[in-house]
C-alpha positions in Angstrom: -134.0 71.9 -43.8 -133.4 73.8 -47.3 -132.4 77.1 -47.7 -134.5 79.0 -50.0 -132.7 79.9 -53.6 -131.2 83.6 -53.9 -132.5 85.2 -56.3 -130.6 86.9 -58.7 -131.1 90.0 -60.8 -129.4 92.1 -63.2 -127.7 94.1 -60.1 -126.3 91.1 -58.5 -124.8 89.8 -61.9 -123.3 93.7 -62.6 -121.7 93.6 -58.9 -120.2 90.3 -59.3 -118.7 91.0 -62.8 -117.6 94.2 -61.1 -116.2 92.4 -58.2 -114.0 90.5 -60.6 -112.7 93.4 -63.0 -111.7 94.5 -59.4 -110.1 91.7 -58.7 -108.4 90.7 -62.0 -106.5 94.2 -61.7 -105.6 94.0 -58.7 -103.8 90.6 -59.6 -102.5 91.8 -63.0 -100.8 94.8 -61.5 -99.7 93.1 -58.1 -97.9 90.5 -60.8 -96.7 93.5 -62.7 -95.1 95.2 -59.5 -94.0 92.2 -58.6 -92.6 91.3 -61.6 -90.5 94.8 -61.8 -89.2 94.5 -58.4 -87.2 91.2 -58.9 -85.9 92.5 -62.2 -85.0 96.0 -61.6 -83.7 95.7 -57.6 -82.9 91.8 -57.2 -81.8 91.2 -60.6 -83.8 87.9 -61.0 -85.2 86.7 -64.4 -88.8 87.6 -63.9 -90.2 86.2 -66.9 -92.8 83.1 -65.4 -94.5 86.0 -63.5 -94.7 88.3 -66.6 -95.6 85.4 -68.5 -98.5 85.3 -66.3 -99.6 88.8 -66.9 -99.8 88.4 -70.5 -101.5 85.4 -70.6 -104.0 86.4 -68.4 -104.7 89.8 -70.7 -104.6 87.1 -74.0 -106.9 84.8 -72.0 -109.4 87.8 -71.3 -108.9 89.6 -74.8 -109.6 85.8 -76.5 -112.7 85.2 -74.6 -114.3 88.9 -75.4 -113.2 88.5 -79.0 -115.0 84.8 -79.3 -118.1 87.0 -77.5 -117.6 89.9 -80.1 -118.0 92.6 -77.6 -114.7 94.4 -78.5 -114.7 97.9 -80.4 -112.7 99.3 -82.5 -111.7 102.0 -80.1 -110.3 99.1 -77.8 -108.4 97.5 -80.7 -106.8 101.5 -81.3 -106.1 101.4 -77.7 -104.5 98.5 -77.5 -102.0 99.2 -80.8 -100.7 102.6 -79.0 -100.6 100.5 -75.8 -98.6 97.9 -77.5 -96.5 100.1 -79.4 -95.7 102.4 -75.8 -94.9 99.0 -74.4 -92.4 98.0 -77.1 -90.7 101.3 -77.1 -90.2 101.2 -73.6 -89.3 97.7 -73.8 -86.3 98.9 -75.9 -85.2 101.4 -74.3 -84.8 99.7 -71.0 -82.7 97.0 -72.6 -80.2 99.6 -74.3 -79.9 101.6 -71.3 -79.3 98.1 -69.3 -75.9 97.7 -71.6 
């Protein structure tokens, strides 16, 4: 016995890629927390689970770029996001010494 095909339409495709942003977040910031609670209360080198947080952005910025769907008000964003990131960055590690 076959099952008949599903069909599928532009509202299943927007759920699923929805369904994934969802997920991908989730997963980003779960490594993230993660990430911050063995630095900041075990005092462990977190840097494989970081490592895994900024690939995965790279790996999703790469792919978008290739498809040419990014703006210039996403490349703004992501400068001051970088930038609030680096400052931060730094002033955790002089407050660390």
């Amino acid at each position: 016995m076959t099952t008949p095909p599903i069909m599928r339409d532009e509202r299943t495709v927007a759920t699923e890629n929805a369904s994934y942003r969802w997920a991908y977040l989730v997963l980003s910031f779960g490594l993230l927390v993660s990430t911050a609670y063995r630095a900041f209360v075990r005092h462990d080198s977190a840097w494989d689970l970081l490592a895994l947080v900024i690939l995965g952005g790279a790996v999703a910025t790469f792919y978008q770029g290739r498809g040419r769907v990014l703006s210039q008000r996403w490349a703004v964003a992501s400068g001051v996001a970088a930038l609030l990131a680096l400052v931060i960055a730094v002033v955790l590690v002089l407050v660390r010494r």
